[in-house]
LOBAPA-760120 format. One line per 8 residues: number of its first residue (from 1); their letters; for each residue x, y, z of N, C-alpha, C. Coordinates in nm, 4 decimals, always signed. Layout:
<atoms>
NUM = A = X:Y:Z:X:Y:Z:X:Y:Z; ...
</atoms>
This chain:
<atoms>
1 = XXXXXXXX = +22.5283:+28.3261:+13.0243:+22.5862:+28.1930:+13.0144:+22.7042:+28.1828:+13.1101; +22.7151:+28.0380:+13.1961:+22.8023:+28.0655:+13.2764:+22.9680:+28.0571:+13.2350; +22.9802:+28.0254:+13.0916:+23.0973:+28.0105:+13.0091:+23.1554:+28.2120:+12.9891; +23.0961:+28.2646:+13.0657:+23.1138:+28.4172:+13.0156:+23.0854:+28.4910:+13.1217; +23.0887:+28.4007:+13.2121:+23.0228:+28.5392:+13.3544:+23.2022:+28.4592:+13.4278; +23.2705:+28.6106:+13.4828:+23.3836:+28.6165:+13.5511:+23.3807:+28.5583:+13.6707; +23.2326:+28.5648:+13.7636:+23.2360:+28.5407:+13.8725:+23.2128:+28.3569:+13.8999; +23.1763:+28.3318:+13.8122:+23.2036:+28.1855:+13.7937:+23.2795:+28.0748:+13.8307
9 = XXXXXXXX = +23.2634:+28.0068:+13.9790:+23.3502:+27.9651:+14.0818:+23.4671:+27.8565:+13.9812; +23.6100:+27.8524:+13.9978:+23.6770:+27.7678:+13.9356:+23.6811:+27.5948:+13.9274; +23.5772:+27.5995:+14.0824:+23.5167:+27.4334:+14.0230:+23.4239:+27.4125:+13.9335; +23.3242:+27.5207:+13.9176:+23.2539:+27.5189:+13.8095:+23.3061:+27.5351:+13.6659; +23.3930:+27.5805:+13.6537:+23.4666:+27.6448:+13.4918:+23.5444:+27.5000:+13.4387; +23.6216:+27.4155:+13.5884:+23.7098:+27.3064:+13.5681:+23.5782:+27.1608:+13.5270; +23.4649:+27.1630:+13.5869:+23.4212:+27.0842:+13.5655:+23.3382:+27.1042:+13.4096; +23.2816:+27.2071:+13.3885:+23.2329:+27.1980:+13.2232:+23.3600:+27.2211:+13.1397
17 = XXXXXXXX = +23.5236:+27.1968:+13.1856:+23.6104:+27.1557:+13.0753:+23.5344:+27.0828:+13.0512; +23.4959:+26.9509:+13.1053:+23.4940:+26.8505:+13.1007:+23.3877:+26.7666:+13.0159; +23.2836:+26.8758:+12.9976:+23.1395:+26.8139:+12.9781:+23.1835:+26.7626:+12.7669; +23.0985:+26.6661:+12.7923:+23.0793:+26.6393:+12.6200:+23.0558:+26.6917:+12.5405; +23.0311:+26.7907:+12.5395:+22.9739:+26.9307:+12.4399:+23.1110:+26.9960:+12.4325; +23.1999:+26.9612:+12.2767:+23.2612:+27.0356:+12.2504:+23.2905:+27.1664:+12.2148; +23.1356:+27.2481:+12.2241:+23.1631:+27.3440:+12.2046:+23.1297:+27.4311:+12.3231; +23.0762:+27.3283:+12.4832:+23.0857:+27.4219:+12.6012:+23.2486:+27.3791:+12.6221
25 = XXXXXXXX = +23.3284:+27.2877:+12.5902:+23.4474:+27.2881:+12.6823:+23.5571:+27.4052:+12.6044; +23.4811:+27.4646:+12.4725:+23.5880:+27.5921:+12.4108:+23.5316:+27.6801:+12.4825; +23.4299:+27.7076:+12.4971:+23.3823:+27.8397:+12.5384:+23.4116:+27.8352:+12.6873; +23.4510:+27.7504:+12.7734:+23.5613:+27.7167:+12.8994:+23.6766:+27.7801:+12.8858; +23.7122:+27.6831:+12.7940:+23.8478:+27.7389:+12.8197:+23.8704:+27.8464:+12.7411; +23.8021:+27.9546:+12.7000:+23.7738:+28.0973:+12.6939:+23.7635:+28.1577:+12.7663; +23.7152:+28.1098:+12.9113:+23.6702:+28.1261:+12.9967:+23.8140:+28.2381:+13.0800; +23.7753:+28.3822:+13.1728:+23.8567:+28.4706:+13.2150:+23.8860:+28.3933:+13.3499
33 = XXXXXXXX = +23.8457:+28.3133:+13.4476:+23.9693:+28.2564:+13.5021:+23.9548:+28.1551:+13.5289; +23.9880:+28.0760:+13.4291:+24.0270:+27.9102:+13.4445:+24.1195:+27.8849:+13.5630; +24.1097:+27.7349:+13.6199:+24.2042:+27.6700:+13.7111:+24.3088:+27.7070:+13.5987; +24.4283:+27.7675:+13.6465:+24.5568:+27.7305:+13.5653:+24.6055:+27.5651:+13.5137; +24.5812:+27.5422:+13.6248:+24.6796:+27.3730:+13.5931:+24.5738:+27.3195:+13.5129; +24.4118:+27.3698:+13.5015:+24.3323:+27.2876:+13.3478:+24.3789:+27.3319:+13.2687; +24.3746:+27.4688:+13.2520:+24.4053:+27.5404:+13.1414:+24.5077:+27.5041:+13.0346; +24.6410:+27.4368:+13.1173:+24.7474:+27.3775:+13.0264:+24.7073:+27.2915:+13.0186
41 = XXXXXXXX = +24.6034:+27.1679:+13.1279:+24.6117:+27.0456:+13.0459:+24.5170:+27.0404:+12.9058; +24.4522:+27.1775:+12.9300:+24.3739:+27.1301:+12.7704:+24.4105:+27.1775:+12.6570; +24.5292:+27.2384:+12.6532:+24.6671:+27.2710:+12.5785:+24.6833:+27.1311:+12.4374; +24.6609:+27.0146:+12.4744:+24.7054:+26.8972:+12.4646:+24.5564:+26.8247:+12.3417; +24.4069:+26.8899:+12.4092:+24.3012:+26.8544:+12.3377:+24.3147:+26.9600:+12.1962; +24.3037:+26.8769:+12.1036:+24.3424:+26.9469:+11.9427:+24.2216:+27.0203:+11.9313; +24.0872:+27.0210:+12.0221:+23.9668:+27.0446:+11.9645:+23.9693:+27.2015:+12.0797; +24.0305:+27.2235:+12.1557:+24.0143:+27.3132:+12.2821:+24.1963:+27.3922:+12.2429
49 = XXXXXXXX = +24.2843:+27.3402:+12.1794:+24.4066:+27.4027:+12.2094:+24.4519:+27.5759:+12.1686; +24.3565:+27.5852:+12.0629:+24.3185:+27.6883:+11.9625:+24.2790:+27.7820:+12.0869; +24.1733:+27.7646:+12.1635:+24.1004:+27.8159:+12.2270:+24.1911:+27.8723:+12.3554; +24.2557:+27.7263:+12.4399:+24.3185:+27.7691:+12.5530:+24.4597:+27.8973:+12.5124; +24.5056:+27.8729:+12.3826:+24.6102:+27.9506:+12.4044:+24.5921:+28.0908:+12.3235; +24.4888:+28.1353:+12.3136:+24.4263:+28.2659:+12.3078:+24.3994:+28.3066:+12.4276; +24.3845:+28.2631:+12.5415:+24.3386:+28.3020:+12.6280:+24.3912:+28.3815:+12.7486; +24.3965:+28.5300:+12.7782:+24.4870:+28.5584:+12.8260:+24.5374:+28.5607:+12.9618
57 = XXXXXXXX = +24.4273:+28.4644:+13.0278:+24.4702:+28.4359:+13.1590:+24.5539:+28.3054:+13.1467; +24.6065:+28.2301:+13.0328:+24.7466:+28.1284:+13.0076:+24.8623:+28.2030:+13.0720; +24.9290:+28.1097:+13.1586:+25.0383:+28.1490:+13.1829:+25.1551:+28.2125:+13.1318; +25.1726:+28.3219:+13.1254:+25.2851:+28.3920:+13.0326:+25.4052:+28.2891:+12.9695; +25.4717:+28.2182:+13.0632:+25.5881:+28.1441:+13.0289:+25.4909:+28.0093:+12.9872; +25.4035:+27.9603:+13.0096:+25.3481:+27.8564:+12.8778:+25.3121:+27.9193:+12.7830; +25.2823:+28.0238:+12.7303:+25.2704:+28.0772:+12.6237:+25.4115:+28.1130:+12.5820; +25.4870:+28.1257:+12.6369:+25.6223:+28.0825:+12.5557:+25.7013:+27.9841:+12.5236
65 = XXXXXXXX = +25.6437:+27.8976:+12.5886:+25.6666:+27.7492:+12.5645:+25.6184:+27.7532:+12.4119; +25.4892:+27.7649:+12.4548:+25.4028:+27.7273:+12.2602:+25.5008:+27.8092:+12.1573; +25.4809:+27.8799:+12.1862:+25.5562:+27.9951:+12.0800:+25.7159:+27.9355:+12.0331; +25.7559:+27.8749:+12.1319:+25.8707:+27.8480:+12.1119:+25.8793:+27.7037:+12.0162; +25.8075:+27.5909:+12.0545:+25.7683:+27.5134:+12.0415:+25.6155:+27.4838:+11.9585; +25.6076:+27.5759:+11.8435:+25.4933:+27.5460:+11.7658:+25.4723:+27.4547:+11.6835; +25.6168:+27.4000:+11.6491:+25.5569:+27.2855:+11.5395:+25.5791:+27.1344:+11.6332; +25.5705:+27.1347:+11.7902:+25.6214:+27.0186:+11.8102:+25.5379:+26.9967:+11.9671
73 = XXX = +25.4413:+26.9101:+12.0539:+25.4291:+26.9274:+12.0812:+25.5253:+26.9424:+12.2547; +25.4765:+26.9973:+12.3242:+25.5575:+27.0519:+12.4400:+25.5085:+27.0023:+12.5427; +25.4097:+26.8982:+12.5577:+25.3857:+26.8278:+12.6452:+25.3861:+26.6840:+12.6436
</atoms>
């Protein structure tokens, strides 16, 4: 599945954020190397946020944003 293969070009990973199938745009942004700058914007989708910030290619210092900022949002 291309939600799980590394070599997976980052226009491809940025464009099935996108697709209607909420459960290909989690398994995206699961995905080992997301565009960074999607990656936070889907920070923001309640249905993907769970997902993006498990993920350990998130930017170290946005993951301290969240952390810092868990009960409020930061964007």
């Amino acid at each position: 599945m291309t939600a799980r293969e590394p070599r997976t070009g980052p226009d491809v990973v940025e464009g099935l954020t996108r697709d209607p199938d909420p459960e290909v745009r989690a398994a995206l942004a699961r995905h080992p190397n997301p565009p960074a700058r999607r990656l936070t914007e889907l920070l923001v989708d309640p249905e993907l946020a769970h997902a993006v910030a498990a993920n350990p290619a998130l930017d170290q210092r946005t993951a301290d944003r969240l952390v810092r900022t868990h009960d409020h949002s930061p964007w």
